[in-house]
C-alpha positions in Angstrom: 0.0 0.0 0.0 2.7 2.9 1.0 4.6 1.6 -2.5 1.7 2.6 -4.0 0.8 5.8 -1.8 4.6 7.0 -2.3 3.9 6.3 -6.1 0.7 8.6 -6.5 2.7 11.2 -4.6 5.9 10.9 -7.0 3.2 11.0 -9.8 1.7 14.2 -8.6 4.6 16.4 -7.1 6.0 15.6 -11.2 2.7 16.8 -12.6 2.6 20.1 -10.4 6.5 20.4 -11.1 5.3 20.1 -15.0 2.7 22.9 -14.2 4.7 25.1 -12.4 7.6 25.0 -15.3 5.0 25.7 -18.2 3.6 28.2 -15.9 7.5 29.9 -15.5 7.8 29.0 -19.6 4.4 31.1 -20.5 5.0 34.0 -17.9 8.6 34.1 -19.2 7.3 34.4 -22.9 5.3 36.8 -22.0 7.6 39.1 -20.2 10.2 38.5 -22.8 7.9 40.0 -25.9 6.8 42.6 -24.1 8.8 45.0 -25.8 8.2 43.5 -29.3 4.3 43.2 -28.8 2.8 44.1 -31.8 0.2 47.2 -30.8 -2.5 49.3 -32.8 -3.8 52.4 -32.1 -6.0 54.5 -33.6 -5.2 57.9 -34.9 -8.4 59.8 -35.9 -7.5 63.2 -37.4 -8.6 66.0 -40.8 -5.1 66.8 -41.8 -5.0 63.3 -43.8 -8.7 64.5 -44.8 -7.5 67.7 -46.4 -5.1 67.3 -49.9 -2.6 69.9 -48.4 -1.4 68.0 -45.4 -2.7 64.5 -46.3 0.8 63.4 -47.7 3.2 64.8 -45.6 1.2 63.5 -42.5 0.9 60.0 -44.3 5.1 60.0 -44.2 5.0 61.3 -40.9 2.7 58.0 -39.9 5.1 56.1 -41.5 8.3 56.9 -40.3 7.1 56.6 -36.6 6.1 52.8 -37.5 9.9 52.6 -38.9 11.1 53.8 -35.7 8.8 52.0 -33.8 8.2 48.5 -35.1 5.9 47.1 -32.8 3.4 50.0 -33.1 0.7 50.1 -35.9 -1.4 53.3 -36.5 -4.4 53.0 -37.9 -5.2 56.4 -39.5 -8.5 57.8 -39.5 -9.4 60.7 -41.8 -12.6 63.0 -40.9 -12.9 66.4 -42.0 -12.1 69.2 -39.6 -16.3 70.5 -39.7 -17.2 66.6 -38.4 -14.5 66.7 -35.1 -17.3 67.4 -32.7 -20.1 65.1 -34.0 -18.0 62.1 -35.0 -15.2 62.1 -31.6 -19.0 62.4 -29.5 -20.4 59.3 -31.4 -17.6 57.5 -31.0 -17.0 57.7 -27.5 -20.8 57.3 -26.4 -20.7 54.8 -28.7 -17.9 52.8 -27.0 -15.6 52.6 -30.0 -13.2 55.7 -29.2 -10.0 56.1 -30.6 -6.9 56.0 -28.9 -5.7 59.6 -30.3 -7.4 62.6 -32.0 -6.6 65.5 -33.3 -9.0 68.4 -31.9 -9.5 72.2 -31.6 -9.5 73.7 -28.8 -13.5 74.0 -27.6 -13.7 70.3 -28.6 -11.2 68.6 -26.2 -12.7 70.4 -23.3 -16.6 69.7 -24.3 -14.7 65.6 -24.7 -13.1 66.4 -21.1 -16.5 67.4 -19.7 -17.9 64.2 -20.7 -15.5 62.7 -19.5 -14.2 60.9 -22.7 -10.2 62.3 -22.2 -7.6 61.2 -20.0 -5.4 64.0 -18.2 -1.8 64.3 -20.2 -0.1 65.7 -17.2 1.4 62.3 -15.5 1.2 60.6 -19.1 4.1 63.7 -20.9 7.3 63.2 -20.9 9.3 65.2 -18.7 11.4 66.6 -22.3 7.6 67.7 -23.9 7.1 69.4 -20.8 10.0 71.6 -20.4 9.9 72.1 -24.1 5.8 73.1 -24.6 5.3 76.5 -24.6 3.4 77.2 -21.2 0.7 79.5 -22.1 -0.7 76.8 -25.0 -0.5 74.1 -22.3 -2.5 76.0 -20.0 -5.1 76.4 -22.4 -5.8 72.5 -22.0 -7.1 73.2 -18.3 -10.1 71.4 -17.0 -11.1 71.6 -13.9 -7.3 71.6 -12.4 -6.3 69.1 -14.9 -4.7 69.3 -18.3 -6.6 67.3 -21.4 -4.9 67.8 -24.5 -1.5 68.0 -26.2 -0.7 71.6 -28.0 0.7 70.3 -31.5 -0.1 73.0 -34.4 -0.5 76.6 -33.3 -2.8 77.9 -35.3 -3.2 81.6 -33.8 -5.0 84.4 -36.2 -3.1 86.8 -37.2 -3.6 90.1 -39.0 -2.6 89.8 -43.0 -2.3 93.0 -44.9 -1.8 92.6 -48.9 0.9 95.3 -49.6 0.4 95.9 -53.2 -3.4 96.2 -53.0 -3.1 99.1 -50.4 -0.4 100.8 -52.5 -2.9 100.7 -55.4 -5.6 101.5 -53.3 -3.3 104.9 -52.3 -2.6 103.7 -48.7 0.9 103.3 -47.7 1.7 99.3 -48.1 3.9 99.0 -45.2 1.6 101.1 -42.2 -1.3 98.8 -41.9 -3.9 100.1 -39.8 -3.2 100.4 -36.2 -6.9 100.6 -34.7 -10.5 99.6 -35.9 -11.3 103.3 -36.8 -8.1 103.2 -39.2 -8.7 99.6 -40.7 -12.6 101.1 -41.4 -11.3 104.1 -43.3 -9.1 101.8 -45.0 -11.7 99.8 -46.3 -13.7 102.6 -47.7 -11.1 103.8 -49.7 -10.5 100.2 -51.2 -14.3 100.1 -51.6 -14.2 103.5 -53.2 -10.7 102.4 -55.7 -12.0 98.5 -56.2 -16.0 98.8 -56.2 -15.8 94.9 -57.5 -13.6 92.0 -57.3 -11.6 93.2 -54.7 -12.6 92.3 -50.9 -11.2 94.3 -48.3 -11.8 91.8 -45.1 -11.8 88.2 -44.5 -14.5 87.4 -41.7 -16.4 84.5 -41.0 -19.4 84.9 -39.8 -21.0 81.4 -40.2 -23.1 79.6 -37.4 -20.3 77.3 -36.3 -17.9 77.5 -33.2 -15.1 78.3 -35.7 -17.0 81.6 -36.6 -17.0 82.8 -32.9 -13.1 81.8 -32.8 -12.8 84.1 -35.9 -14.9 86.9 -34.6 -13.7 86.6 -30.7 -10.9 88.7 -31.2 -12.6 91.8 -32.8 -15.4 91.9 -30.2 -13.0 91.8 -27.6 -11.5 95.0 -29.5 -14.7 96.7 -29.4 -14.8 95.7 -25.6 -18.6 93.9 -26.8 -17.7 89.9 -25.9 -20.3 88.6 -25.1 -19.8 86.3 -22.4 -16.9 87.3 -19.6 -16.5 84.0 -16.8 -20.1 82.6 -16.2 -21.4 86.5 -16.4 -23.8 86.6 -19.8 -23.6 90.5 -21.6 -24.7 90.4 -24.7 -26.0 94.4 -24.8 -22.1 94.9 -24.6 -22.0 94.2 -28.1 -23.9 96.9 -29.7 -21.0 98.9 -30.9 -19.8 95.8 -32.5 -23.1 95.0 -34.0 -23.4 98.4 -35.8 -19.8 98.0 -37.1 -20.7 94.6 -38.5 -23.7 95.4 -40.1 -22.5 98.7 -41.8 -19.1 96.5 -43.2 -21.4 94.0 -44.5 -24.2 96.5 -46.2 -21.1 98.8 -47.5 -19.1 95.8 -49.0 -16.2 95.5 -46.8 -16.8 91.9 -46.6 -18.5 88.8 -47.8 -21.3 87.5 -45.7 -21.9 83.6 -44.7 -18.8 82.7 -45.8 -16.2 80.4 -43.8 -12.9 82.4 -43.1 -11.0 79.0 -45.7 -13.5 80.4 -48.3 -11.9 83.7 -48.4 -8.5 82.0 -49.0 -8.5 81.2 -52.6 -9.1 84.8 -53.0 -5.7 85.7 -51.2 -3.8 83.5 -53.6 -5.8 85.4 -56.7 -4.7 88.9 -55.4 -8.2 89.9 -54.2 -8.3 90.1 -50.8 -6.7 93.2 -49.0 -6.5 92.3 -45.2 -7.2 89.1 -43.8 -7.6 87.6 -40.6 -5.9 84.0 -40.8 -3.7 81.6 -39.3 0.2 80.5 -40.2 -0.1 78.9 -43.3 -1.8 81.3 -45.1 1.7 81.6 -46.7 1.6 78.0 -47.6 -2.1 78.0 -49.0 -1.4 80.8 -50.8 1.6 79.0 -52.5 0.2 76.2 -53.3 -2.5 77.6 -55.0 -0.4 79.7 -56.9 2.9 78.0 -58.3 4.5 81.0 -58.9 4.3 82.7 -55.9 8.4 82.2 -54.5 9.0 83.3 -50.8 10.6 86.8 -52.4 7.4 87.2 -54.1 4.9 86.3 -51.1 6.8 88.8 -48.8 7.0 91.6 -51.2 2.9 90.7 -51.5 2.2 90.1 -48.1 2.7 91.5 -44.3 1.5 90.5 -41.1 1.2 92.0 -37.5 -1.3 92.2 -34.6 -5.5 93.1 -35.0 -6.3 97.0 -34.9 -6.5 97.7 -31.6 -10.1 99.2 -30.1 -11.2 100.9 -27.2 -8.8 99.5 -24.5 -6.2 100.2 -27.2 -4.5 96.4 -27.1 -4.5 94.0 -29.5 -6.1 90.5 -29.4 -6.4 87.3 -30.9 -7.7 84.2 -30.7 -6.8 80.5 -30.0 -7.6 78.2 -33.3 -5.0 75.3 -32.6 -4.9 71.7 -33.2 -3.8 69.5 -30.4 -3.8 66.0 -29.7 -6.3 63.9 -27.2 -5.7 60.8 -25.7 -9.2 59.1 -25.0 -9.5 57.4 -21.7 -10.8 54.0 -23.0 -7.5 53.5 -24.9 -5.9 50.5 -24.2 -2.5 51.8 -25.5 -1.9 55.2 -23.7 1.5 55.0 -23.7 2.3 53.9 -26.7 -0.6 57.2 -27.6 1.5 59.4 -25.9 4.6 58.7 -27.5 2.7 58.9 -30.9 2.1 62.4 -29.8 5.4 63.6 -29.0 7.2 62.3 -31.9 4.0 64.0 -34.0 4.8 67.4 -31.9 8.6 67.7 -31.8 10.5 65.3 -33.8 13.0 66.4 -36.2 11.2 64.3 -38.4 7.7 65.8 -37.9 9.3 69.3 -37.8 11.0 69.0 -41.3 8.4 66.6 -43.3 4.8 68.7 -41.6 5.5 72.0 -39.9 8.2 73.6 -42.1 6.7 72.6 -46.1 3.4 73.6 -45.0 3.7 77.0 -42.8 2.8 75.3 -39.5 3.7 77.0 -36.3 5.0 73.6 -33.9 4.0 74.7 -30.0 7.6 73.5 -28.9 10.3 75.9 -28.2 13.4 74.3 -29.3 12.1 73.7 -33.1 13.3 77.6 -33.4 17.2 76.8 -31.6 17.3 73.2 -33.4 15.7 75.1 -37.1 16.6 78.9 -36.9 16.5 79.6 -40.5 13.2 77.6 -41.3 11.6 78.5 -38.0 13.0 82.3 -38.4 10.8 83.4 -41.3 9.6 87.2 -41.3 6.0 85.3 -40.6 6.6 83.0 -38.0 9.1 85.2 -36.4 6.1 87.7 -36.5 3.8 85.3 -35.0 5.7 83.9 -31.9 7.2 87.4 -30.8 4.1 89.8 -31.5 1.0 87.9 -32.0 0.9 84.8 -30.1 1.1 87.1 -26.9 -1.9 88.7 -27.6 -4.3 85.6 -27.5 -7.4 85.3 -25.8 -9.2 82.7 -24.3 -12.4 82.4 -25.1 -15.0 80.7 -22.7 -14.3 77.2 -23.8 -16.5 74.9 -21.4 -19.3 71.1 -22.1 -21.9 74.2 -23.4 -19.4 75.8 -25.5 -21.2 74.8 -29.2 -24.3 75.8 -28.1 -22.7 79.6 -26.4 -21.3 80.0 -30.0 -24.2 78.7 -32.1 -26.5 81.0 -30.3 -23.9 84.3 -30.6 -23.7 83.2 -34.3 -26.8 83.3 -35.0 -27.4 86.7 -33.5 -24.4 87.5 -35.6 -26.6 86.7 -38.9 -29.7 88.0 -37.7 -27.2 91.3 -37.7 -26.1 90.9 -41.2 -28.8 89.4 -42.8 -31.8 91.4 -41.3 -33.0 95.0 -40.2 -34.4 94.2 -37.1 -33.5 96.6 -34.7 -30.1 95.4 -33.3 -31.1 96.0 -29.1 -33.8 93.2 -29.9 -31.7 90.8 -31.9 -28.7 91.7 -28.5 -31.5 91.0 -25.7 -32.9 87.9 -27.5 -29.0 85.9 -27.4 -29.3 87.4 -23.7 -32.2 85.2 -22.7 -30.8 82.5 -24.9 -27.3 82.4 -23.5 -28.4 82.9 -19.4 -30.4 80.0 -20.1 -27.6 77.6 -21.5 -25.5 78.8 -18.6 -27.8 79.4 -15.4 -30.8 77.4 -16.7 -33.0 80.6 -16.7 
């Protein structure tokens, strides 16, 4: 009997031993291909949407696979106008990417929901001592920071040179305040009665139009929302400015701020209010237009200044979200630095194209590319001046409601203190329920 007993227990302590060692063997495996594990993660983004940008983000993609073998992006194209709608679907509906590109009002109405994870533990301590401050700041909700600054898309103030020498202004004193830039635009009106547009403004119902329009109510001290206070009266002044540029001609009504590009590159628009890479738009829609020949065209500096006399402008970035249900948020994150700062990403996307990177040391390691008359123009005098508007979950439907107000404005001649105290009831009830 104990031959047999001492048998069974020689049988089992080899069986456990067996376990044990494939146990060690798998765990081992594991462990050991940790660092070679092949991962996905999806990249949703509109710069592979738009024909500009598609290509040199599509090498961008691809060299960061080079560099990193075991990680796959999976790129998803949606255009810039379907960020909001398509990033809220696809959270809600459980299928969220690991990485988008978003503006600005979008990441913090995705934070609100509570679709973002905070970046600040996930950044590198390098991105963090390299990111310029004030963007990063901008990412702030509720004590924590939601998004990655990557393209800095600030507006600044485009004047066309030749088209204010022919219009007997002197090409290299834009105007310096509102009351100047008005005067300026009747006498273009008066020399170019067709063709010709003196301003680029959008005024569509979209959060992009209030991002384009923020800045110059500010300058006629009539925002209309300041904190969680709601004072829309303030923007009369504003109001009766916009509706006299629109009826005199000064501008083209309904029309997205990109529509108004195409008439930069054809020599008919006078002063714009645009990002970067106008430069680069205007290039590649017309071949011919060298750098000597854009500068000699084109000059930018700060927004006339109004009533406080200081200029403004307004945040339009692009920066990258990581989504809280990502599985790879590391491997996200590291996407997102190499997207931001790399030499790579640097030389291939932000130098071809005019894009302004959010990283200090792309200037010291690219002086000459990064030293431009225009980007030097933007980081040292009009990045300052930005703004922030009141970015918050209700944000669309604040901006929706101004912009329609806006069109009632332009469109209508309904006595403007109506149209002013109907977005006043409208706007205290998205923000105090009233």
């Amino acid at each position: 009997m104990w031959k047999k007993r001492w048998l069974f227990l020689v049988m089992a302590a080899l069986v456990a031993a067996m376990i044990m060692s494939a146990c060690g063997q798998k765990g081992q495996s594991t462990s050991g291909n940790n660092s070679q594990e092949k991962i996905e993660i999806t990249f949703v983004n509109s710069v592979t949407a738009e024909e500009a940008t598609k290509q040199q983000m599509l090498d961008v993609i691809k060299e960061f696979e080079k560099q990193n073998p075991n990680i796959k992006i999976k790129n998803v194209p949606i255009p810039v106008s379907d960020e909001q709608s398509q990033l809220t679907v696809m959270s809600t509906g459980g299928n969220a990417p690991d990485i988008a590109q978003v503006h600005n009002d979008v990441a913090i109405s995705l934070a609100a929901m509570g679709a973002l994870e905070p970046v600040d533990n996930l950044l590198s301590k390098e991105y963090l001592d390299d990111v310029y401050k004030k963007s990063y700041d901008f990412s702030l909700y509720n004590g924590k920071h939601y998004y990655i600054p990557w393209i800095n898309t600030t507006l600044g103030f485009w004047y066309n040179r030749k088209l204010m020498q022919e219009a007997g202004l002197d090409p290299n004193k834009p105007p310096q305040t509102m009351d100047e830039l008005t005067e300026a635009m009747a006498k273009i009106k008066e020399k170019f009665p067709k063709d010709i547009v003196p301003l680029q403004l959008d005024t569509t119902i979209r959060t992009l139009g209030l991002e384009h329009q923020w800045a110059f109510m500010k300058s006629f001290n009539a925002a209309p929302i300041d904190g969680d206070k709601v004072q829309a009266d303030k923007m009369k002044p504003y109001a009766e400015w916009l509706r006299a540029a629109v009826q005199k001609g000064y501008t083209l009504p309904g029309k997205k701020f990109g529509e108004f590009r195409p008439l930069a590159a054809q020599n008919r628009l006078v002063f714009g209010f645009d990002t970067p890479f106008l430069k680069g738009v205007v290039q590649s829609l017309d071949k011919s237009m060298t750098d000597e020949k854009f500068y000699e065209t084109w000059g930018v500096t700060t927004l006339p200044v109004g009533v406080d006399k200081t200029p403004y402008s307004a945040p339009d970035d692009n920066n990258l979200a990581i989504f809280k249900a990502s599985k790879h948020k590391e491997a996200a994150v590291k996407f997102a630095e190499f997207l931001t700062r790399s030499d790579y990403s640097l030389k291939t996307f932000f130098i071809p194209i005019g894009f302004l990177p959010q990283v200090k040391s792309a200037a010291t390691r690219f002086p000459k590319e990064f030293g431009d008359p225009v980007r030097k123009t933007f980081t040292e005098k009009i990045i300052p001046t930005v703004t922030p508007l009141p970015y918050g979950p209700d944000f669309a439907k604040v901006a929706n409601v101004i912009m329609a107000g806006i069109q009632e404005v332009i469109t209508t001649d309904k006595p403007i203190p109506d149209i002013l105290n109907n977005m006043q009831t409208k706007l205290e009830g998205i923000l105090h329920g009233k």
